[in-house]
mmCIF file of the N, C-alpha and C atoms, coordinates in Angstrom:
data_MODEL
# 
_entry.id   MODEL 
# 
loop_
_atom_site.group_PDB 
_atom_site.id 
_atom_site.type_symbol 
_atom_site.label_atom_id 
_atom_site.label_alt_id 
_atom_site.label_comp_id 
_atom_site.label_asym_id 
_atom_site.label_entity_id 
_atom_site.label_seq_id 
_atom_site.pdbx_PDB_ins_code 
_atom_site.Cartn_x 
_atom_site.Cartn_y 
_atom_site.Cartn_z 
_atom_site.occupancy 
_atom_site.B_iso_or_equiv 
_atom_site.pdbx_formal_charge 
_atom_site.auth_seq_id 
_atom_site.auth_comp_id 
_atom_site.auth_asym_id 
_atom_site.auth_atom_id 
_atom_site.pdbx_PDB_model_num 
ATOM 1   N N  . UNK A 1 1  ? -158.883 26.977  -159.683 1.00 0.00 ? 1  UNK A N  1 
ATOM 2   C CA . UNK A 1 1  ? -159.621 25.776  -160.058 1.00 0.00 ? 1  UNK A CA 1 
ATOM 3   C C  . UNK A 1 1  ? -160.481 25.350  -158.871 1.00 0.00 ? 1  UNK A C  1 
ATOM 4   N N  . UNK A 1 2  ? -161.544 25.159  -158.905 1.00 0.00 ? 2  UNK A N  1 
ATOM 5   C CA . UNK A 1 2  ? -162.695 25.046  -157.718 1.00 0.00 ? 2  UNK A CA 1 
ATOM 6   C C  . UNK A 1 2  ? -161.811 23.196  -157.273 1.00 0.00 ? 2  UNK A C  1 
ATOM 7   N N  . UNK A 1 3  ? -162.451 23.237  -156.357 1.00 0.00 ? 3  UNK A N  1 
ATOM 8   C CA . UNK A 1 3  ? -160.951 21.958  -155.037 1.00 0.00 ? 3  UNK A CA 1 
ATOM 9   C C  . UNK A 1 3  ? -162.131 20.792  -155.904 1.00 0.00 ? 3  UNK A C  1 
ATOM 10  N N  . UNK A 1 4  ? -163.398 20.673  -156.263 1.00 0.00 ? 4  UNK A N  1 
ATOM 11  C CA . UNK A 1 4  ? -164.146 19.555  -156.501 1.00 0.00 ? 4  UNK A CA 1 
ATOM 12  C C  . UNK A 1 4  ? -163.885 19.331  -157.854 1.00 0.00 ? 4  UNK A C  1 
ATOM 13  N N  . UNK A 1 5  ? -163.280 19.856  -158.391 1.00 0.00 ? 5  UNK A N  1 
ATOM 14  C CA . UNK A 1 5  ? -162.459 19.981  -159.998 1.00 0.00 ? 5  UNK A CA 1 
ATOM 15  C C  . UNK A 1 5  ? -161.322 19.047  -159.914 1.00 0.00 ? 5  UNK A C  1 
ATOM 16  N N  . UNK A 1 6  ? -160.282 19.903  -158.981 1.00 0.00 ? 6  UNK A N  1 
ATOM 17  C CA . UNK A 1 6  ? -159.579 19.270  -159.170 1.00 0.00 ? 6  UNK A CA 1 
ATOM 18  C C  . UNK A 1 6  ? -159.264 17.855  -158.218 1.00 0.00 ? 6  UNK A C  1 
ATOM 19  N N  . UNK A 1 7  ? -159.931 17.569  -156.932 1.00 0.00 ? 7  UNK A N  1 
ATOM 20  C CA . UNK A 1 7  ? -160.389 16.285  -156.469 1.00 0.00 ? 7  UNK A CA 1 
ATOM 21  C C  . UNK A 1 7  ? -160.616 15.493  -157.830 1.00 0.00 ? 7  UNK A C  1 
ATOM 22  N N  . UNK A 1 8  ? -161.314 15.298  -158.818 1.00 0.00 ? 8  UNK A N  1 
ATOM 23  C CA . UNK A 1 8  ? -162.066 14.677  -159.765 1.00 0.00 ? 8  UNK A CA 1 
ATOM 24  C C  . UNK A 1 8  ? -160.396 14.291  -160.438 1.00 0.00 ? 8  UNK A C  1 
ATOM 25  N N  . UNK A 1 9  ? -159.928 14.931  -160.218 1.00 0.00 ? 9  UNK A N  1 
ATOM 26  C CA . UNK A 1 9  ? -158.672 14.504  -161.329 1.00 0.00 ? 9  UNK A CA 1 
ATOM 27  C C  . UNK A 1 9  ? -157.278 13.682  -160.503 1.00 0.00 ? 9  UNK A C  1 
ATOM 28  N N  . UNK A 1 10 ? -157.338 14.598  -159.329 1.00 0.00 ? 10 UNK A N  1 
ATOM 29  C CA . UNK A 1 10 ? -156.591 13.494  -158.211 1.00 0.00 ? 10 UNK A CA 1 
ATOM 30  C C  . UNK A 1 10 ? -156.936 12.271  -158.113 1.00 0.00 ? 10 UNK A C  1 
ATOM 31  N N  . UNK A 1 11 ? -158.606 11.953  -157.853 1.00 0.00 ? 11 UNK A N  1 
ATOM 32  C CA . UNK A 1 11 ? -158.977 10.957  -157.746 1.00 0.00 ? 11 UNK A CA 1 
ATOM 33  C C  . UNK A 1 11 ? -158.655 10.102  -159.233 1.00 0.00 ? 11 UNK A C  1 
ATOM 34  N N  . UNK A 1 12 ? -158.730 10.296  -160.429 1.00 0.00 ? 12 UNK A N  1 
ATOM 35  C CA . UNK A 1 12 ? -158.262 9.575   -161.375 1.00 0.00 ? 12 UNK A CA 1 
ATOM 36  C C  . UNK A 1 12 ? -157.145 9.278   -161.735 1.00 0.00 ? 12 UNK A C  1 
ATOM 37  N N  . UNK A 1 13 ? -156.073 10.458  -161.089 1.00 0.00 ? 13 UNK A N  1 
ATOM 38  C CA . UNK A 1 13 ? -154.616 9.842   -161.216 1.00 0.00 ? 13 UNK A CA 1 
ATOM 39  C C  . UNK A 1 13 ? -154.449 8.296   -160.105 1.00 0.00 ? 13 UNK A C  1 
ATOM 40  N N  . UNK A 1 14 ? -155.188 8.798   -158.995 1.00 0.00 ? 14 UNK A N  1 
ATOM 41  C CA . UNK A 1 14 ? -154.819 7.767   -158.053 1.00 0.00 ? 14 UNK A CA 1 
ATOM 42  C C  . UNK A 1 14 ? -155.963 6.412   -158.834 1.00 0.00 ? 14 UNK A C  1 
ATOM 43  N N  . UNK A 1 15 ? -156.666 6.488   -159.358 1.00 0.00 ? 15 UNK A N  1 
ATOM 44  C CA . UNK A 1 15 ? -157.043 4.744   -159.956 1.00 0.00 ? 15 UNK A CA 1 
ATOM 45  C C  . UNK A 1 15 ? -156.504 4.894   -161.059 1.00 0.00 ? 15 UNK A C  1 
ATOM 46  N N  . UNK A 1 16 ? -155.389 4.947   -161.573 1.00 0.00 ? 16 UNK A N  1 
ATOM 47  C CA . UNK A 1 16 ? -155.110 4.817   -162.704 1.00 0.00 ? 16 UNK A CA 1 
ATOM 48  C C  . UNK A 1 16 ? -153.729 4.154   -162.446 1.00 0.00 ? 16 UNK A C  1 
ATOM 49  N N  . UNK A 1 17 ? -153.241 4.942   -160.806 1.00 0.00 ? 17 UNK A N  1 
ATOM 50  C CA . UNK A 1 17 ? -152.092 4.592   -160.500 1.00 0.00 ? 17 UNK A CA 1 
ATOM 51  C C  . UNK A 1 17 ? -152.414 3.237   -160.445 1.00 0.00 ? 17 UNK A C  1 
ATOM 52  N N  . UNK A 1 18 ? -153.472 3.079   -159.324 1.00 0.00 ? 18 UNK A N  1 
ATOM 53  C CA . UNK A 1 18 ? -153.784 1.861   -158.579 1.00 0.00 ? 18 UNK A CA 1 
ATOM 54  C C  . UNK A 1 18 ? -153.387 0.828   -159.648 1.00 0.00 ? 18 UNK A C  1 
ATOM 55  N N  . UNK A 1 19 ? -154.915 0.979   -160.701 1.00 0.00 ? 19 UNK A N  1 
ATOM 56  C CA . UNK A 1 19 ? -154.293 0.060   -161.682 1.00 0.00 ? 19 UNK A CA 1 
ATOM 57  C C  . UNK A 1 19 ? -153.440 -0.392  -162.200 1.00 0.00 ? 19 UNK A C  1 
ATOM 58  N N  . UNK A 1 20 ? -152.424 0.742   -162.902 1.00 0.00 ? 20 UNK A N  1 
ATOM 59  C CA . UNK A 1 20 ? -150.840 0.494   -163.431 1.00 0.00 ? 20 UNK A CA 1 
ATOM 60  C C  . UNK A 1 20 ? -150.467 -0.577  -162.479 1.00 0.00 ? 20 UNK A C  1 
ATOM 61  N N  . UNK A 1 21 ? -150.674 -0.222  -160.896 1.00 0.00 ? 21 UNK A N  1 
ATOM 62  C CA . UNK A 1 21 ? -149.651 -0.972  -160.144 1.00 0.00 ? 21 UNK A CA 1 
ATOM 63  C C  . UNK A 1 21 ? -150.258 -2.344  -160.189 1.00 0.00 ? 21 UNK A C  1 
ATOM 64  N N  . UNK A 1 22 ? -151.314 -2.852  -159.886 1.00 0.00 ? 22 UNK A N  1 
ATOM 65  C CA . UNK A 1 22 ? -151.526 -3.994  -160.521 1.00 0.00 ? 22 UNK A CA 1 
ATOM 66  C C  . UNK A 1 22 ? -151.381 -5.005  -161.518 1.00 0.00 ? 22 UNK A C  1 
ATOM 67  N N  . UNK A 1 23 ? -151.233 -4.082  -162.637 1.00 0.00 ? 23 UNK A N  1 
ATOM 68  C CA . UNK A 1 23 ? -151.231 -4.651  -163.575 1.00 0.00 ? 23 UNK A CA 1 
ATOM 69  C C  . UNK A 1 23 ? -149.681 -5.241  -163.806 1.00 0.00 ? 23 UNK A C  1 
ATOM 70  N N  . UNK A 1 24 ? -148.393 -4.212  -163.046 1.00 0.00 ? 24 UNK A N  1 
ATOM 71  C CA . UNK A 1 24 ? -147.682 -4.595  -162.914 1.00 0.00 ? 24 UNK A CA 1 
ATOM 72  C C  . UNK A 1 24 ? -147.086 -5.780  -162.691 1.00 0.00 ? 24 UNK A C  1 
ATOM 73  N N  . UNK A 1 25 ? -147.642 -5.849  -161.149 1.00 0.00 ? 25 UNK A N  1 
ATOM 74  C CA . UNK A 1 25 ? -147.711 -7.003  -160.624 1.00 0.00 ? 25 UNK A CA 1 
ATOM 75  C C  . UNK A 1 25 ? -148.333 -8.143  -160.795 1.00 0.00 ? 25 UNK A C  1 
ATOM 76  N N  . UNK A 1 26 ? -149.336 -8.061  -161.163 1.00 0.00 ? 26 UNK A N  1 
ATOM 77  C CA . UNK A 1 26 ? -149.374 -9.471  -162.110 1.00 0.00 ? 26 UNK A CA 1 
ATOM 78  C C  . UNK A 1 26 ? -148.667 -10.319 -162.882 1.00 0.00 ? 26 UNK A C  1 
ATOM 79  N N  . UNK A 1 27 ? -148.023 -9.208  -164.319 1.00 0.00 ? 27 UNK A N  1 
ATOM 80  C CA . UNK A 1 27 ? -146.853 -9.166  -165.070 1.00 0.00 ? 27 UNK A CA 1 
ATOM 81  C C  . UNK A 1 27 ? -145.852 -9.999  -164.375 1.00 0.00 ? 27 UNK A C  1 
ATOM 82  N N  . UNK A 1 28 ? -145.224 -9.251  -163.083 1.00 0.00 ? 28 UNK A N  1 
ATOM 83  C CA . UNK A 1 28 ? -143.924 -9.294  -162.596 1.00 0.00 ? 28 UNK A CA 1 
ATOM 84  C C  . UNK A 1 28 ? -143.874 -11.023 -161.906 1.00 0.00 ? 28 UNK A C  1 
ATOM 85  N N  . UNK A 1 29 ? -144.923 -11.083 -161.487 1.00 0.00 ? 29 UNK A N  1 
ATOM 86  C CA . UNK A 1 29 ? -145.400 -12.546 -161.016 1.00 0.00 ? 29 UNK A CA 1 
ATOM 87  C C  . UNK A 1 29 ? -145.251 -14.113 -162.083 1.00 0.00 ? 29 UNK A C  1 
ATOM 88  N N  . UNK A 1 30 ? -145.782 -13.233 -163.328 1.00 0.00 ? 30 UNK A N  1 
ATOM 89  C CA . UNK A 1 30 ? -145.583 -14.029 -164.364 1.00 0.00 ? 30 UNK A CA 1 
ATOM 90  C C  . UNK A 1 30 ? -143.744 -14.641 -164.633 1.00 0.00 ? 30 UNK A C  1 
ATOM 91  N N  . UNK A 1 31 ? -143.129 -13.360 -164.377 1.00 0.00 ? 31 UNK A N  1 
ATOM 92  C CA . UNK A 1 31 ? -141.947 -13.745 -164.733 1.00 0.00 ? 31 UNK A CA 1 
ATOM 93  C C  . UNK A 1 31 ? -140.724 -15.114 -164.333 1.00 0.00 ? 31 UNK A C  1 
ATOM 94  N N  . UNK A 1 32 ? -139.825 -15.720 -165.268 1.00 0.00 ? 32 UNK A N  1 
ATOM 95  C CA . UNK A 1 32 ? -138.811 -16.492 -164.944 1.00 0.00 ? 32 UNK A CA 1 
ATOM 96  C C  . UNK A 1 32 ? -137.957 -15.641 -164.188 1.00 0.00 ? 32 UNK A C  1 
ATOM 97  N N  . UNK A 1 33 ? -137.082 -16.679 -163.355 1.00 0.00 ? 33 UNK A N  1 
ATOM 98  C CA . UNK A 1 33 ? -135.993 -15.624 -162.495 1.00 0.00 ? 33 UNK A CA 1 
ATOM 99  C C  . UNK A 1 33 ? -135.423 -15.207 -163.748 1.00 0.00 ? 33 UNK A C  1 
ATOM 100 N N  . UNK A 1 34 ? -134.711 -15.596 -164.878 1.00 0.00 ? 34 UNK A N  1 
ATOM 101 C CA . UNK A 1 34 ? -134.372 -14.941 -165.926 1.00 0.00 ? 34 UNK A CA 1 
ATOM 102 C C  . UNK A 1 34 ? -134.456 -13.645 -165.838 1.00 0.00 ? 34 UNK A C  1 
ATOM 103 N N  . UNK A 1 35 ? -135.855 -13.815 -166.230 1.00 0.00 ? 35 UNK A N  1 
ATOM 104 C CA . UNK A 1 35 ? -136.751 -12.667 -166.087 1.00 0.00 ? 35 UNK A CA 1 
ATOM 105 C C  . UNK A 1 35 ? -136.620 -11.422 -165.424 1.00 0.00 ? 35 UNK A C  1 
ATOM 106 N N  . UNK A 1 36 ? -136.724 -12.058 -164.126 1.00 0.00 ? 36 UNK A N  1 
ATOM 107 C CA . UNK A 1 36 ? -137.109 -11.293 -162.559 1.00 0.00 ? 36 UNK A CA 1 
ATOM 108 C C  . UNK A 1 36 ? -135.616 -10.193 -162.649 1.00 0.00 ? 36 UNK A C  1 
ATOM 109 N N  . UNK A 1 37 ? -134.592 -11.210 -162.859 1.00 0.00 ? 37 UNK A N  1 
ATOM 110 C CA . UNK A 1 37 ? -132.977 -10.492 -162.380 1.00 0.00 ? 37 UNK A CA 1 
ATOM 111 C C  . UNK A 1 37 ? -132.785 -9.669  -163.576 1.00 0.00 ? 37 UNK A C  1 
ATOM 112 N N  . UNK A 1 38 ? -133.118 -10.131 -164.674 1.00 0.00 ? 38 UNK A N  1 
ATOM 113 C CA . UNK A 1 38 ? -132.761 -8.815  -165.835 1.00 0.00 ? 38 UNK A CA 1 
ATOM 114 C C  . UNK A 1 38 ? -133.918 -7.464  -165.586 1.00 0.00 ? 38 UNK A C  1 
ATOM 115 N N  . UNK A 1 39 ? -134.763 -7.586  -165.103 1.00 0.00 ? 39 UNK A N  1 
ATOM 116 C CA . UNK A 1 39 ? -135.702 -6.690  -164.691 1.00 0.00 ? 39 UNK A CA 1 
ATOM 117 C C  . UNK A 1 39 ? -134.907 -5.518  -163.260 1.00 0.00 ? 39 UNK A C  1 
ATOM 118 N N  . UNK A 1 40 ? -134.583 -6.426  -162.737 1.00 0.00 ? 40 UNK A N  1 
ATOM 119 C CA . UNK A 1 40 ? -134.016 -5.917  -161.292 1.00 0.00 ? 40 UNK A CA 1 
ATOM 120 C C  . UNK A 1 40 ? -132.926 -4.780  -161.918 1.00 0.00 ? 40 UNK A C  1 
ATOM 121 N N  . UNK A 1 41 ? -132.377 -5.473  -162.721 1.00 0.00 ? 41 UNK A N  1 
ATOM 122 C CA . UNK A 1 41 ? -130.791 -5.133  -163.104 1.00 0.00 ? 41 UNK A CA 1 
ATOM 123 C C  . UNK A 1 41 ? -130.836 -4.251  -163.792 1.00 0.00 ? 41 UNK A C  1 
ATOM 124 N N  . UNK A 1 42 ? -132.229 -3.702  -164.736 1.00 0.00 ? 42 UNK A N  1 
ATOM 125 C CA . UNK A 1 42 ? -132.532 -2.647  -164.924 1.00 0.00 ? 42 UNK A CA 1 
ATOM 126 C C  . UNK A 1 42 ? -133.418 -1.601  -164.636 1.00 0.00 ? 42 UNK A C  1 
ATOM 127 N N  . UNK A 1 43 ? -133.744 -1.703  -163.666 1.00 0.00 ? 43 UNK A N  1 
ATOM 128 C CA . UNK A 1 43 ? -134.525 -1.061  -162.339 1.00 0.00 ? 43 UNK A CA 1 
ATOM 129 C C  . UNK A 1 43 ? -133.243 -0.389  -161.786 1.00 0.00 ? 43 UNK A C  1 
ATOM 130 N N  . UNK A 1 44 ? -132.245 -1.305  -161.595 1.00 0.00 ? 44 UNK A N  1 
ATOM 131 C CA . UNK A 1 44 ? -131.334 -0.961  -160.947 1.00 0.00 ? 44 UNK A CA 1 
ATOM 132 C C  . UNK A 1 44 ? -130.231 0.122   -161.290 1.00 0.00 ? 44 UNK A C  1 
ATOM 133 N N  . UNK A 1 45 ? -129.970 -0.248  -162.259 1.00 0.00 ? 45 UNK A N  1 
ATOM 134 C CA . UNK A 1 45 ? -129.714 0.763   -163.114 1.00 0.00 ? 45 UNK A CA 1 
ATOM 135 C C  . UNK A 1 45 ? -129.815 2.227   -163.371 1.00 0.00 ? 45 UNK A C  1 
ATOM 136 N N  . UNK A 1 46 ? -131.460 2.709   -163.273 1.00 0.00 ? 46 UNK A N  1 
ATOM 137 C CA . UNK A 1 46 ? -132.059 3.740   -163.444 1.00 0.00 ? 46 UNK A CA 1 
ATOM 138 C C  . UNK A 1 46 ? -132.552 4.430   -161.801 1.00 0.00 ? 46 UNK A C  1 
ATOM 139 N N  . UNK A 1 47 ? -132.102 3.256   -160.994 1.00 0.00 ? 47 UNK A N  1 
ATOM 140 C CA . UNK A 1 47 ? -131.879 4.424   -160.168 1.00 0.00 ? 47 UNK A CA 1 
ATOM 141 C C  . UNK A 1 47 ? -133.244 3.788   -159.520 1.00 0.00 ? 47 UNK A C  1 
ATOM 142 N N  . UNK A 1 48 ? -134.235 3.273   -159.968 1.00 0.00 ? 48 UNK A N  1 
ATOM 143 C CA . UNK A 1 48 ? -135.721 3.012   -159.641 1.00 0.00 ? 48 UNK A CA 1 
ATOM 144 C C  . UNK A 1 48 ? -135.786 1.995   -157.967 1.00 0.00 ? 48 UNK A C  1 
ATOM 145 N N  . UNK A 1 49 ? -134.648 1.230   -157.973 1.00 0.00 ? 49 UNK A N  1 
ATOM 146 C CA . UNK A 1 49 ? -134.553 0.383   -156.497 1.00 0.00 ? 49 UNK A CA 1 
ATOM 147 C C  . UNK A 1 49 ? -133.065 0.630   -156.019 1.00 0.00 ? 49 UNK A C  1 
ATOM 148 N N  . UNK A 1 50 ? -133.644 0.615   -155.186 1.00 0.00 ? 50 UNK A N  1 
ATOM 149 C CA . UNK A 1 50 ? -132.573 1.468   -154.158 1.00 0.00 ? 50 UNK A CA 1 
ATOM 150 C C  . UNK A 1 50 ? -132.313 0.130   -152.964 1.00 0.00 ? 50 UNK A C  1 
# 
C-alpha cells in the first residue's frame, strides 16, 4: 500500500478518535454523580480503568 494511502487513513482514524473523545467528554461532564459512579463502576468492571 503506497505510505500516502495509508497516512490518509491513519490520519482519519486519528480525527475520528479525536472526536469520539470529545464528544465523550462533553457527555461525561453532563453527568449526575449518580451518573458519574454507575459509569465508573462499569468501566470498572470491564477492565477499561485501572
Amino acid at each position: 500500500m503506497d505510505s500516502d494511502f495509508k497516512g490518509m487513513f491513519e490520519q482519519d482514524d486519528e480525527m475520528r478518535r479525536a472526536e469520539l473523545i470529545r464528544k465523550i467528554e462533553h457527555s461525561v461532564e453532563n453527568l449526575t454523580l449518580p451518573e458519574l459512579e454507575a459509569l465508573y463502576y462499569d468501566m470498572l468492571t470491564k477492565d477499561y480503568v485501572k
